[in-house]
C-alpha positions as CSV (number, residue, x, y, z in Angstrom):
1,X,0.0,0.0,0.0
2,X,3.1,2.4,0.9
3,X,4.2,1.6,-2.8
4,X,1.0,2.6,-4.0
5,X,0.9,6.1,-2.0
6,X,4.8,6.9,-3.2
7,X,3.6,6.6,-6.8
8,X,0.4,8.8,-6.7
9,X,2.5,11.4,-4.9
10,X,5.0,11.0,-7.5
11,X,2.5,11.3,-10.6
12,X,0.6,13.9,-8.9
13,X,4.1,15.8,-8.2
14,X,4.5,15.6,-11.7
15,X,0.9,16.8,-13.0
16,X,1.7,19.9,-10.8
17,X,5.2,20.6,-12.3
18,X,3.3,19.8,-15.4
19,X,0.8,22.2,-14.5
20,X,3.1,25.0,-13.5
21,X,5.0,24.8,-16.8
22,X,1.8,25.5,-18.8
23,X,1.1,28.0,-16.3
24,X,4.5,29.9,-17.2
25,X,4.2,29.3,-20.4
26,X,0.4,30.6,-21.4
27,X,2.0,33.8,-19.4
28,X,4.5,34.1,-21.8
29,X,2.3,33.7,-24.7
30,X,-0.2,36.7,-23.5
31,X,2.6,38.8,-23.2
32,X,3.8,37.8,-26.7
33,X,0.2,38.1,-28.1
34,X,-0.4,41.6,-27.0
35,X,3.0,42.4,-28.2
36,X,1.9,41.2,-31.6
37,X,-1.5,42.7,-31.4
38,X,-0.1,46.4,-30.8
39,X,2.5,46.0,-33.7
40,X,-0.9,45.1,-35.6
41,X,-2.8,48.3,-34.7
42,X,0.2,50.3,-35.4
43,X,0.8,48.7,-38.4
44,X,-2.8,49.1,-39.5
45,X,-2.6,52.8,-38.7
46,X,0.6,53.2,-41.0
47,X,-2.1,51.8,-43.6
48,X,-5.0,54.2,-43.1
49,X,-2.4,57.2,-43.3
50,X,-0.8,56.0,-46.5
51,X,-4.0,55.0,-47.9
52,X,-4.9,58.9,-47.2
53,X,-1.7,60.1,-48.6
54,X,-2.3,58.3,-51.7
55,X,-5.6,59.4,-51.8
56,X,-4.8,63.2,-51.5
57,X,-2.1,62.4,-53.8
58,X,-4.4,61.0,-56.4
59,X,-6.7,63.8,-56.6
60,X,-4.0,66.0,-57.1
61,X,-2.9,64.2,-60.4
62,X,-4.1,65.7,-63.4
63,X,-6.8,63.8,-65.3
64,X,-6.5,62.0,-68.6
């Protein structure tokens, strides 16, 4: 029965290491998500003020 006990301590020592990995490693993955989501809105906001540029631009070109 003691041999029984060691090994579900063992395997639930384990589940909680694995546990904690996932833990650290979702963290990680937020941080890296928002990371990439704010490069997105900044990148999409370069967009909307070349597509304005090149809009003004466009009317300012003389017409065939």
């Amino acid at each position: 029965m003691s041999v029984s006990l060691d090994h579900l301590e063992r395997k639930v020592d384990q589940i909680l290491a694995v546990c904690a990995s996932l833990r650290d490693e979702n963290q990680t993955l937020r941080v890296h998500v928002a990371g990439l989501e704010a490069e997105k809105a900044a990148l999409a906001r370069k967009i909307d003020i070349t597509r304005e540029r090149l809009e003004a631009l466009m009317t300012r070109l003389p017409e065939e």
